[in-house]
BAGU-811173 format. One line per field, with one value per residue (C-alpha): residue in three letters; x, y, z. Coordinates in pm, 1 decimal, m for minus. Layout:
<vodrens>
aa = (Ala	...) $
east = (X	...) $
north = (Y	...) $
up = (Z	...) $
</vodrens>
This chain:
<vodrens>
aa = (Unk	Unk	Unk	Unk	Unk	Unk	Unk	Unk	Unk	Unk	Unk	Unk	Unk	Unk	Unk	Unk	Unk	Unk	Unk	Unk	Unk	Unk	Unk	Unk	Unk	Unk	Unk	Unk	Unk	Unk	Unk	Unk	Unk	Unk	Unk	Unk	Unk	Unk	Unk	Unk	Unk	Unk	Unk	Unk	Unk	Unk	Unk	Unk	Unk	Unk	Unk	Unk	Unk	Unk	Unk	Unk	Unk	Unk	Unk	Unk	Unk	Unk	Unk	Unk	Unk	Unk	Unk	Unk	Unk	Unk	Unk	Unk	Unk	Unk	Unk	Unk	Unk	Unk	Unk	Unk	Unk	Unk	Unk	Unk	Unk	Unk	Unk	Unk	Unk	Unk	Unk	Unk	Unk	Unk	Unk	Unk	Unk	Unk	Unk	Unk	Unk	Unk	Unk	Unk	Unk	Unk	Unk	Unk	Unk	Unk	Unk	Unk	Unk	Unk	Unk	Unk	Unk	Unk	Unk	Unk	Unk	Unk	Unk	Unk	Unk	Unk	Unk	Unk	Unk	Unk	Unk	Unk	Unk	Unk	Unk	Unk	Unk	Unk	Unk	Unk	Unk	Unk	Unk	Unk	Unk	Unk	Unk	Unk	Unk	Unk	Unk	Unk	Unk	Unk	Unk	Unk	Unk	Unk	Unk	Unk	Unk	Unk	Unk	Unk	Unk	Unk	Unk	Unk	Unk	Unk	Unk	Unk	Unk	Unk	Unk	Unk	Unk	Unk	Unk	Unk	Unk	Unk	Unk	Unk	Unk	Unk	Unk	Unk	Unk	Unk	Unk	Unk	Unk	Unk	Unk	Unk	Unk	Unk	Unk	Unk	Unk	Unk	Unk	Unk	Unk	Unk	Unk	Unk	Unk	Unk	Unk	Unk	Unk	Unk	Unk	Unk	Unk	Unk	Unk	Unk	Unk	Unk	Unk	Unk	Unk	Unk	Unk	Unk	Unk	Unk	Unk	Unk	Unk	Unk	Unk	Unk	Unk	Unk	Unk	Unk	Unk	Unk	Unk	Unk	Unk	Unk	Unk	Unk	Unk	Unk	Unk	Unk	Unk	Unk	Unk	Unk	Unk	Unk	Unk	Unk	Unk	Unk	Unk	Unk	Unk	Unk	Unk	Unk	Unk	Unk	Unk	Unk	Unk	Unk	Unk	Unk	Unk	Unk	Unk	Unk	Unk	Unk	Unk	Unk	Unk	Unk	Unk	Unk	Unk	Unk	Unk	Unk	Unk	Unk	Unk	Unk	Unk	Unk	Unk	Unk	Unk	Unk	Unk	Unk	Unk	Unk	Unk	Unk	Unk	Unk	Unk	Unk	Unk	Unk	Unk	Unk	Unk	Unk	Unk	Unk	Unk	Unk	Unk	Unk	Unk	Unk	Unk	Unk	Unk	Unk	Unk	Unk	Unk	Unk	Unk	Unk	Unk	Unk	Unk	Unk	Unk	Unk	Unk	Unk	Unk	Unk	Unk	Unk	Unk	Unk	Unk	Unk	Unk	Unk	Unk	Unk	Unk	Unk	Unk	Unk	Unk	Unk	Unk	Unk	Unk	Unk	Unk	Unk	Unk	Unk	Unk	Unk	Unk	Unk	Unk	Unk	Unk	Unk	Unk	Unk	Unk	Unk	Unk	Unk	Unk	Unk	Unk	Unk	Unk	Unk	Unk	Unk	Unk	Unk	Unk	Unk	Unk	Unk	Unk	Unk	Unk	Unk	Unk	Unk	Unk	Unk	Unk	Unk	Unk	Unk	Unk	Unk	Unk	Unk	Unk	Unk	Unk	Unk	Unk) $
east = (m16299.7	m16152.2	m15890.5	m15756.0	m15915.6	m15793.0	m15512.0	m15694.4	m15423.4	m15098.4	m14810.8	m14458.5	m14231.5	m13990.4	m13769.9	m14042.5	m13928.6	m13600.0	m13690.5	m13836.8	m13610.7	m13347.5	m13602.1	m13765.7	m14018.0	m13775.7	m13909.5	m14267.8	m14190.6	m14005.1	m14240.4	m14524.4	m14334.4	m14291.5	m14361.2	m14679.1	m14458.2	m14273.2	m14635.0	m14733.6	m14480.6	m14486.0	m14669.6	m14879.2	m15049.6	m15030.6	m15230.4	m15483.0	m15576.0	m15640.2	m15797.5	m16007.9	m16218.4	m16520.9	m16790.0	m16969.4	m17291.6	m17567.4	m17770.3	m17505.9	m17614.2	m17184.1	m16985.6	m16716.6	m16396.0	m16328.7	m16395.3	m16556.5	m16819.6	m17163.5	m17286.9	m17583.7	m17596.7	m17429.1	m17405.7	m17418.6	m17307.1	m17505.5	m17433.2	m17688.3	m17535.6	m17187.5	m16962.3	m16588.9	m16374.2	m16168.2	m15796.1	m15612.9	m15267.4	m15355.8	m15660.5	m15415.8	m15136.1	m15363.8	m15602.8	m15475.0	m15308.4	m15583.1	m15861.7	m15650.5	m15872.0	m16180.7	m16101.0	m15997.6	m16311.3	m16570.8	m16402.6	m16631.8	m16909.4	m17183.2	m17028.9	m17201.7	m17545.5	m17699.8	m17389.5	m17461.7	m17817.2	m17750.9	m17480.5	m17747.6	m17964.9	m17711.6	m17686.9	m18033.7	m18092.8	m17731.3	m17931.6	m18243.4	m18020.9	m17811.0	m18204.6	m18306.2	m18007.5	m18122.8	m17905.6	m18014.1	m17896.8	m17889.1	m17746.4	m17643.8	m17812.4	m17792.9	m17615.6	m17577.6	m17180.3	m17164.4	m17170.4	m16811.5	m16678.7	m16389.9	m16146.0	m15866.6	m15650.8	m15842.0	m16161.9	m16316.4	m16648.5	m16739.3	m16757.4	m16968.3	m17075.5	m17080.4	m16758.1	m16810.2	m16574.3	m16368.3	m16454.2	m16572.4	m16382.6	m16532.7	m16316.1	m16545.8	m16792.3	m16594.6	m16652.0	m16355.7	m16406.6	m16115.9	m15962.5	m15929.9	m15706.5	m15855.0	m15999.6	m16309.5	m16388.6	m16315.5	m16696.7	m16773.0	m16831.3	m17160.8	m17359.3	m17321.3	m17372.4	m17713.3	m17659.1	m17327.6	m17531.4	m17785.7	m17497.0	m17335.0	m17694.6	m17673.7	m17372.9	m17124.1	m16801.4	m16749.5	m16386.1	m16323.4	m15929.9	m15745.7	m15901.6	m15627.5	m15605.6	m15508.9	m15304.5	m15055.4	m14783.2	m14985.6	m14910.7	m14596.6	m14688.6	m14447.0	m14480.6	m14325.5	m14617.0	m14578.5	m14599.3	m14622.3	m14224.2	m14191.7	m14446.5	m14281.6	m13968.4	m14117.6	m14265.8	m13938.1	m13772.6	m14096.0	m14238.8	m14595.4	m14769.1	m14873.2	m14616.8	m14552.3	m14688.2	m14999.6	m15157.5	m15380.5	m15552.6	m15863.1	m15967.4	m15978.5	m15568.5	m15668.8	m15798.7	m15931.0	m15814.6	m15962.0	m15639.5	m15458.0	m15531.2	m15268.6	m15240.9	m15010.5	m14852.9	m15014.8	m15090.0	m15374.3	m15246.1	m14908.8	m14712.6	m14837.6	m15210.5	m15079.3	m14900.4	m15204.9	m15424.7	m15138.8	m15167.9	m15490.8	m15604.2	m15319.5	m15264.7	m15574.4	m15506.0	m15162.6	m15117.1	m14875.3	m14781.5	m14727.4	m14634.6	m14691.6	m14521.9	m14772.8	m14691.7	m14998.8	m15124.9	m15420.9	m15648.0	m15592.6	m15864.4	m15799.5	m15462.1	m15465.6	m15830.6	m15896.2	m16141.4	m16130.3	m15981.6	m15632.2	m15761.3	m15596.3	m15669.1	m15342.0	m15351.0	m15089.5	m14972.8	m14883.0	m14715.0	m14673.3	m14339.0	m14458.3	m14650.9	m14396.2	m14540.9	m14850.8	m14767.0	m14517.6	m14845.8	m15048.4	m15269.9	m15375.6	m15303.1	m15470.1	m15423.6	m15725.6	m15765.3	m15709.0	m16019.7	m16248.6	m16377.1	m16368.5	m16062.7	m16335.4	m16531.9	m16464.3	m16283.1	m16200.6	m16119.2	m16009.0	m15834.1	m15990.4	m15930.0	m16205.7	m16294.1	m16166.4	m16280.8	m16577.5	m16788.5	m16784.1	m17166.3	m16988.8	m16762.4	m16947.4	m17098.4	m16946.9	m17120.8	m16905.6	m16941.1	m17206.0	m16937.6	m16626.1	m16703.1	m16335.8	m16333.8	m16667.5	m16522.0	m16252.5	m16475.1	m16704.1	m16363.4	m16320.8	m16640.7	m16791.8	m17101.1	m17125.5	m17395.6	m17370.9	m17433.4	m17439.9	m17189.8	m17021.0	m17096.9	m17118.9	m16727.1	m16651.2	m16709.7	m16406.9	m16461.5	m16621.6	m16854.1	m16620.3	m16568.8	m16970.3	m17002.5	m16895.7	m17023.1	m17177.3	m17231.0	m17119.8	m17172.2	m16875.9	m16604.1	m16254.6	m16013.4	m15619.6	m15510.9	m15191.3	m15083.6) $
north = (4580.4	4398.4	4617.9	4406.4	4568.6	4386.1	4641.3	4899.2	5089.5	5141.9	5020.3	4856.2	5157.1	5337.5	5027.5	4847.4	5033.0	4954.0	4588.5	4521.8	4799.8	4534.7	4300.8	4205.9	4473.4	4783.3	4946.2	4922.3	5059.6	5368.6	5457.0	5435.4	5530.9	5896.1	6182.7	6403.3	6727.8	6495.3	6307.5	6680.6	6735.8	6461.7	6390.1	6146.3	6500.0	6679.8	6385.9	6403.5	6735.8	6677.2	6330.2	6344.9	6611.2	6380.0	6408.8	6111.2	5981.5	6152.9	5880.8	5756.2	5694.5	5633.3	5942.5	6004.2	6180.6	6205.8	6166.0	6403.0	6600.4	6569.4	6211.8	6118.7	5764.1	5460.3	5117.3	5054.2	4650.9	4356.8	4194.6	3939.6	3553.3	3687.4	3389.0	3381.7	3300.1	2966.1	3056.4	3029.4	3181.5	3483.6	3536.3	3476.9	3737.1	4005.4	3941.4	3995.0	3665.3	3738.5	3604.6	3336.9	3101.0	3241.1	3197.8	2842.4	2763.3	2939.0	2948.3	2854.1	2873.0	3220.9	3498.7	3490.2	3534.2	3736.5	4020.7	3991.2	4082.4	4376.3	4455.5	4409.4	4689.3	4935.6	4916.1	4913.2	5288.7	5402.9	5339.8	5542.8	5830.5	5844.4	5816.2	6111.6	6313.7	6272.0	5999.3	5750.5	5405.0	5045.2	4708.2	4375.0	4085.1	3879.4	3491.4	3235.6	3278.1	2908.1	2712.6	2583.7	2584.4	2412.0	2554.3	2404.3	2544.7	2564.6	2524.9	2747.8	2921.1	3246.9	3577.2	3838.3	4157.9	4385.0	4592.4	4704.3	4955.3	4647.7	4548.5	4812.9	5096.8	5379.4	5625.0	5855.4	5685.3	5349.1	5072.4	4845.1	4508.8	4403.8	4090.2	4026.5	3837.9	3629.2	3285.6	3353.5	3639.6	3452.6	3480.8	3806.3	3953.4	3769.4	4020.7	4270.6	4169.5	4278.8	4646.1	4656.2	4541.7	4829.0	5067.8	4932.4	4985.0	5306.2	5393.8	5336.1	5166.8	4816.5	4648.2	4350.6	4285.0	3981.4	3729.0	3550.6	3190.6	3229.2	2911.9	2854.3	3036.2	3351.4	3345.4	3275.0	2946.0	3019.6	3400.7	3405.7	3621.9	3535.6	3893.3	4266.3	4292.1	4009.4	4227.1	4547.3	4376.9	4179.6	4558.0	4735.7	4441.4	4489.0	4123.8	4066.4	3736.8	3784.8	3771.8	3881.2	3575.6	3700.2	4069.6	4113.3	4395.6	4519.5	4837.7	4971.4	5020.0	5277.4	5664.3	5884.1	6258.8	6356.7	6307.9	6143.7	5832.0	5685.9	5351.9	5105.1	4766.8	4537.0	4229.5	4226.3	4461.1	4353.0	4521.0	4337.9	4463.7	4830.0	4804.0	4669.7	4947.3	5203.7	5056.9	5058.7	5425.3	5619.4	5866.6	6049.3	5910.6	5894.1	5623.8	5718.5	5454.8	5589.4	5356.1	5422.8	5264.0	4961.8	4642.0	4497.0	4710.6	4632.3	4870.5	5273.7	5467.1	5403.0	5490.0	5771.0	5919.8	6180.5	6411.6	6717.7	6908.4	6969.4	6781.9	6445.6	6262.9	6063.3	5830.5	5953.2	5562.3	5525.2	5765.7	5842.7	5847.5	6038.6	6308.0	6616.0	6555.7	6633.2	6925.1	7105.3	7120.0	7269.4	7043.0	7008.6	6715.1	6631.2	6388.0	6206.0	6200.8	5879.6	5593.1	5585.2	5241.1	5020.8	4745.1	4477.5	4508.0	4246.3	4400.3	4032.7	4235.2	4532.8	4792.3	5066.5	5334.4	5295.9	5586.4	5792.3	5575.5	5803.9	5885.5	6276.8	6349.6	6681.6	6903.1	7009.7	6707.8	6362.3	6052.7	5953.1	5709.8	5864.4	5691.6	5900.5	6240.0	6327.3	6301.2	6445.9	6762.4	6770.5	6792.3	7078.2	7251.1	7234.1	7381.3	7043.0	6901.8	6540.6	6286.8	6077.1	5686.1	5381.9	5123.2	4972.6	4608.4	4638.9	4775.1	4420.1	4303.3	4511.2	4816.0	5195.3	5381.1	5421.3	5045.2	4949.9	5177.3	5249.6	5586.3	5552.9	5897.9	6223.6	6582.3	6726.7	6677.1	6557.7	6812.8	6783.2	6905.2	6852.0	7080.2) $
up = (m14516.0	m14333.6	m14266.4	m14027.1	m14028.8	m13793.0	m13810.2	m14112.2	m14224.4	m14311.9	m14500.4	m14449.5	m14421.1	m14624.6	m14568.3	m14797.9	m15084.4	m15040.4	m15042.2	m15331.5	m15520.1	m15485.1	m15660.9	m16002.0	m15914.3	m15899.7	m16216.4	m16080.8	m15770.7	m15902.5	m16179.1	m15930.0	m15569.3	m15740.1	m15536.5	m15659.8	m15728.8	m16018.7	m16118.0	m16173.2	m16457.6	m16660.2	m16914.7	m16797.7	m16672.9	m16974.3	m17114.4	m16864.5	m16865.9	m17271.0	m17225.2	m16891.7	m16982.7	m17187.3	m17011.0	m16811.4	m17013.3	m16918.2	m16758.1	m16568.8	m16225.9	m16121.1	m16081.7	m15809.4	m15813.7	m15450.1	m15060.2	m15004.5	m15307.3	m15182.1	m15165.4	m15355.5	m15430.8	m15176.4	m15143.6	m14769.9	m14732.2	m14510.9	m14222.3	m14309.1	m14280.0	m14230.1	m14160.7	m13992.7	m14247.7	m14213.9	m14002.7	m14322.3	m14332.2	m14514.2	m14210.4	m13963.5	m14105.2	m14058.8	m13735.7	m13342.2	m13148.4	m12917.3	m13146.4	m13315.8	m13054.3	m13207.0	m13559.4	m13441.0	m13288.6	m13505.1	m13876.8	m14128.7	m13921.4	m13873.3	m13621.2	m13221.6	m13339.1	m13097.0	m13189.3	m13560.0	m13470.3	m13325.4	m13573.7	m13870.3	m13688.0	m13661.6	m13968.5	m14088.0	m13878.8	m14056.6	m14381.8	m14255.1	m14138.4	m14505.3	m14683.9	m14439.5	m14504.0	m14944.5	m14997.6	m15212.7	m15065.0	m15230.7	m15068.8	m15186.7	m15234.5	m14925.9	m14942.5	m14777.9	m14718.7	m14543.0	m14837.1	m14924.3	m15252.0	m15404.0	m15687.8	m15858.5	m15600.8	m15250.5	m15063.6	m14838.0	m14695.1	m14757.4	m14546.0	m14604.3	m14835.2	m14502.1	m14669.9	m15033.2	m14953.8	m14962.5	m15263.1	m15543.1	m15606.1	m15790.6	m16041.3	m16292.5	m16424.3	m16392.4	m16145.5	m16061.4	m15881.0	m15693.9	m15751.0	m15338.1	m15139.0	m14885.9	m15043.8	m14806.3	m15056.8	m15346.5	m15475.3	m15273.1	m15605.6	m15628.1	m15377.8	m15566.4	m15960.3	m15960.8	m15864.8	m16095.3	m16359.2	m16296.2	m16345.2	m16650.3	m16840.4	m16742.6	m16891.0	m16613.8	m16708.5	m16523.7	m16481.7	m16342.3	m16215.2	m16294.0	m16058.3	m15883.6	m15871.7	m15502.0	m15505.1	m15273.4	m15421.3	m15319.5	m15015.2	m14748.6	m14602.6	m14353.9	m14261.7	m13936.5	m13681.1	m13334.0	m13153.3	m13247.3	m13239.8	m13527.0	m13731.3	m13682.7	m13783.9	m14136.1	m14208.4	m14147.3	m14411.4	m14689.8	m14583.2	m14663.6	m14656.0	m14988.8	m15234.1	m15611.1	m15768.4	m15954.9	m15952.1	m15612.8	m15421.7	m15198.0	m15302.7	m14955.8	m14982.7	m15235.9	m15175.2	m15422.2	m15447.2	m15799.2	m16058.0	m15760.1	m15608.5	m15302.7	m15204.9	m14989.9	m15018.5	m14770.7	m14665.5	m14912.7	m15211.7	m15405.5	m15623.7	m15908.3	m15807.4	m15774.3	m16108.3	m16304.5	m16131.0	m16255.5	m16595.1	m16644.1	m16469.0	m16656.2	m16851.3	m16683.3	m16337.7	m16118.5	m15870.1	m15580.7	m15336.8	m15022.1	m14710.6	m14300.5	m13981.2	m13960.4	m13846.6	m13989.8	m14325.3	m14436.8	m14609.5	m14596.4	m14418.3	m14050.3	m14116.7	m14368.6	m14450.4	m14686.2	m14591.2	m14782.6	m15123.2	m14898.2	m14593.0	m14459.4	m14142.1	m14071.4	m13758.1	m13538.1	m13423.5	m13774.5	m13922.7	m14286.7	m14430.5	m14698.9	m14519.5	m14651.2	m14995.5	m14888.4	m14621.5	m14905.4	m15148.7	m14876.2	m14750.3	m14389.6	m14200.1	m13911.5	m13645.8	m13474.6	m13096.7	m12951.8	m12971.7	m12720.0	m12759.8	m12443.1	m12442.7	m12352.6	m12668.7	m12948.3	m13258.9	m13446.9	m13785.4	m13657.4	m13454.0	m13222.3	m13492.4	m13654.6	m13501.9	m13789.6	m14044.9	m14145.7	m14389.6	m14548.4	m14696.1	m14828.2	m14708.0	m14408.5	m14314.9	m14165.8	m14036.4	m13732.9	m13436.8	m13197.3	m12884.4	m13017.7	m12881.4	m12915.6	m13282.9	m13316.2	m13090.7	m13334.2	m13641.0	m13475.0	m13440.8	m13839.6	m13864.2	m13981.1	m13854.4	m13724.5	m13786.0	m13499.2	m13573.2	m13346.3	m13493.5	m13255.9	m13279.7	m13699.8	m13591.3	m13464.6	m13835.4	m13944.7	m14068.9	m13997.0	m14192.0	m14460.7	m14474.2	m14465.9	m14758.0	m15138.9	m15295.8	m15624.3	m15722.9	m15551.3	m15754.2	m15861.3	m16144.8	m16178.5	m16069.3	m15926.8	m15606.2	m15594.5	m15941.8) $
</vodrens>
């Protein structure tokens, strides 16, 4: 989740390509930078229409193509013991100056205790709602995220298992852990090995990524972030302050559109971590990085949300650079109203559009913030109904509904809509 939070969304421009074009990396980011009308005829298709068609086991309680089938199965996440994370460099590349202080002050130590309270029973009556609307709902096992640990490389505290969203990403029948790339989510993973386990002796596949050492070569010790203006400029140049040295990602920069699955470089997701996801999803998958006028990517869905088969939400203060692809094949993109969300109320992982960082049940139904009547409005006007949830202080933990959740199983089967 965390999508910086604290600035959920988007990636470093067109200029980012450009970048690393001129580096070691070119080949990656051409073979995977391809626009969907060329993904459509190679042969990297032809193979998946032969290869993808096996059907999941029949026991298997994971199967999810998309955004948007209906939902049947869900991990919602905890807010239970959730922790600031120590203001390491990574942390502070991707939160606001304004809460620098409080990362400063509190890192390492539980989040304002009477908030996470409140945050925890939001999140208990979102649960109640998604059990009341027939879907089934499971969490992760709660820790205590204080404890510090030590590698050969670093020591830190934890943070939370509030965002699986963050940290599972489902394809088919296959769960992927992500490798992450904060060291206060180094052992993240551990929350949810029971339920994982569950799924694998049930048939589902289950991948783990590369796990990064997360030394210090990971990451610029010197990315230069003093204002908005110096952000703008590093993502106009393709500057991240993680850097090539070893495959990482969170799978929140990814977004699932049956055969197609779009993703951006951010402060959190390398090339190397979009390559190996390339790799190991094709020839019955195609990766497509596309890349947004962000000054501070990190993870997709409050910048570019899919809702629908031919249905995009795309945040309007940061734009897509790619969004022709998707208007020339017919889809419908949509931009949100503006947030509604008061300036006074804490947001320490996250910007105000979280608003369109929703949750689609099916087609027709969408569990949205009950405090954002504009986007609700919006969705009546689709002809989609809204299932209005309180969230707001849950929001100040970084992420929306989308975030505080990772669907397991939705009905429906693998299909392209893009060909």
């Amino acid at each position: 989740m965390l999508r910086v939070r604290c600035l959920r969304g988007g990636s470093r421009g067109a200029e980012a390509a450009h970048y690393i074009g001129s580096r070691v990396f070119t080949g990656w980011v051409q073979r995977t930078f391809q626009s969907t009308q060329a993904a459509t005829a190679s042969q990297n298709t032809r193979a998946a229409d032969d290869k993808a068609t096996s059907p999941v086991p029949k026991d298997c309680l994971v199967c999810s193509y998309n955004e948007w089938d209906p939902l049947e199965e869900v991990i919602v996440g905890r807010a239970e013991n959730a922790c600031v994370p120590p203001f390491s460099v990574e942390v502070k590349a991707n939160t606001y100056e304004k809460y620098w202080g409080f990362y400063q002050q509190f890192g390492g130590q539980s989040f304002p205790k009477d908030h996470l309270k409140k945050a925890i029973a939001e999140i208990e009556e979102m649960c109640n709602i998604l059990k009341g609307e027939g879907v089934i709902v499971k969490r992760p096992d709660p820790i205590d995220w204080s404890v510090k640990y030590k590698t050969p490389d670093f020591e830190s505290t934890g943070m939370y298992a509030a965002m699986p969203r963050d940290i599972l990403l489902v394809v088919g029948n296959e769960i992927i852990e992500a490798p992450m790339a904060w060291r206060a989510r180094f052992f993240e993973y551990r929350a949810y090995r029971r339920l994982i386990k569950d799924y694998f002796n049930s048939g589902a596949k289950w991948t783990t990524a590369p796990k990064p050492t997360m030394a210090d070569e990971l990451y610029d010790q010197n990315y230069p972030i003093h204002s908005v203006e110096d952000r703008h400029k590093l993502a106009a140049q393709g500057k991240f302050v993680t850097t090539e040295f070893e495959p990482c990602f969170d799978a929140a920069d990814f977004i699932r559109a049956g055969r197609d699955i779009f993703v951006q470089r951010s402060q959190v997701t390398n090339y190397m971590g979009i390559e190996w996801m390339r790799r190991h999803l094709a020839p019955d998958y195609r990766v497509h990085i596309i890349s947004f006028k962000d000054p501070n990517p990190m993870h997709i869905d409050a910048t570019f949300n899919i809702i629908g088969p031919g249905l995009v939400l795309s945040n309007p203060d940061r734009p897509c650079h790619q969004i022709e692809l998707f208007k020339k094949a017919g889809w419908t993109v949509i931009q949100p109203p503006v947030p509604l969300i008061p300036d006074d109320h804490p947001l320490w992982m996250s910007s105000k559009w979280l608003s369109m960082n929703v949750l689609m049940l099916d087609e027709k139904r969408v569990m949205v913030d009950a405090n954002e009547t504009s986007i609700q409005k919006m969705f009546e006007k689709l002809g989609i109904s809204t299932i209005k949830v309180n969230i707001r202080h849950a929001n100040s933990l970084g992420g929306g509904f989308h975030c505080w959740t990772c669907d397991i199983r939705r009905r429906g089967t693998l299909q392209s809509y893009f060909d």
